[in-house]
C-alpha positions as CSV (number, residue, x, y, z in Angstrom):
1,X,-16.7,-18.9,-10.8
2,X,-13.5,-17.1,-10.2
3,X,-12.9,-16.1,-13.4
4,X,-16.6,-14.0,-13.2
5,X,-15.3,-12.8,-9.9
6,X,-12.5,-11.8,-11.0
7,X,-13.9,-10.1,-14.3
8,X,-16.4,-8.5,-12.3
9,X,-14.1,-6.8,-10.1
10,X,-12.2,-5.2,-13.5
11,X,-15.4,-4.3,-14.6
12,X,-16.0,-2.3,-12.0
13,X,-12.6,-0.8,-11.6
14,X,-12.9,0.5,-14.8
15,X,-16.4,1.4,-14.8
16,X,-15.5,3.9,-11.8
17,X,-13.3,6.1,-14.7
18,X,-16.6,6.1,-16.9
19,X,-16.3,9.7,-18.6
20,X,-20.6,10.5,-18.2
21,X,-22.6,11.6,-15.7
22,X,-24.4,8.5,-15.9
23,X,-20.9,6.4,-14.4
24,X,-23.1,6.0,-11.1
25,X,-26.2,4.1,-13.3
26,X,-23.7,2.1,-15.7
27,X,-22.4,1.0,-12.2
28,X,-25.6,0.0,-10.7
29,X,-27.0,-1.8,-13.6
30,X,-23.7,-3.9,-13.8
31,X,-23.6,-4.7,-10.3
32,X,-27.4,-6.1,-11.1
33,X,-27.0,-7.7,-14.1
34,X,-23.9,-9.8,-11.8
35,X,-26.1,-10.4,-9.0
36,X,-29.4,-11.7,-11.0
37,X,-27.0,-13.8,-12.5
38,X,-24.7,-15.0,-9.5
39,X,-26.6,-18.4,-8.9
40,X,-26.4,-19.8,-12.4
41,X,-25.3,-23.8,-12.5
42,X,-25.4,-24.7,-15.7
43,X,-21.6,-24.3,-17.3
44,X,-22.8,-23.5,-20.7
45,X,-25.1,-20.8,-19.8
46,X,-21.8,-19.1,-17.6
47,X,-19.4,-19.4,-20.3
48,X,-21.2,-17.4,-22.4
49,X,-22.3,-15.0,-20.2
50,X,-18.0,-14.6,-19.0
51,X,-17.5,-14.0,-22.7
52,X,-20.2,-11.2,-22.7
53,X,-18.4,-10.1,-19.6
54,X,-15.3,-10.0,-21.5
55,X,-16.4,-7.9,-24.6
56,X,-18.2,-5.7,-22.4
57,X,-15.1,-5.2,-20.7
58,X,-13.0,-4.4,-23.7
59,X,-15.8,-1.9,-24.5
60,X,-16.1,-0.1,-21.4
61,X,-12.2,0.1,-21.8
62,X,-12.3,1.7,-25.2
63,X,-15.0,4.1,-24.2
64,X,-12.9,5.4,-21.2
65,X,-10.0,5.6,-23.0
66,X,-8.1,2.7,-21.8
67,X,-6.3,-0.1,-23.6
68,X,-7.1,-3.9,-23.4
69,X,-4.3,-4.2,-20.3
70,X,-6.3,-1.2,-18.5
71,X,-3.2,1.3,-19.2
72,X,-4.1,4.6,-20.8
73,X,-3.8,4.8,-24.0
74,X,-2.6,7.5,-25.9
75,X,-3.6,8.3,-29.5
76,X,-1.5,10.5,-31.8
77,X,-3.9,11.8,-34.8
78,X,-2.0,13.9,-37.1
79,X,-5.2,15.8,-38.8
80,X,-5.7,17.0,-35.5
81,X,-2.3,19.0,-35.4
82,X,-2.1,22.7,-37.1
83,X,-0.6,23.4,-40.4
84,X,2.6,23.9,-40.7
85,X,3.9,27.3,-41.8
């Protein structure tokens, strides 16, 4: 049970830098999804939904541009840069 609190709370520390204008609906339906779910007993069923929690986190993080630690990460794409004369 900690570990979901805990996750949740990354989740939505990271969903706040969400780069669309839909950041305030991605929230919502994450706080939702949570709460529907916040009763659940049996262990097997919460496992599985923490690891859903986890890859969704990972996801969210890549989408915003973060790495798995929640740093920025900066990527350095050389067909990107200008010919060289």
């Amino acid at each position: 049970m900690a570990e979901a609190r805990a996750l949740y709370h990354q989740i939505m520390r990271t969903a706040r830098s969400y780069p669309s204008v839909k950041r305030d609906k991605v929230i919502a339906s994450i706080r939702d999804e949570f709460r529907e779910n916040m009763r659940e007993a049996d262990p097997a069923k919460v496992e599985k939904m923490v690891a859903e929690a986890r890859e969704g986190l990972a996801a969210l993080r890549q989408q915003c541009g973060l790495n798995v630690s929640g740093d920025i990460s900066y990527a350095y794409d050389a067909a990107l840069q200008p010919p060289k004369r």
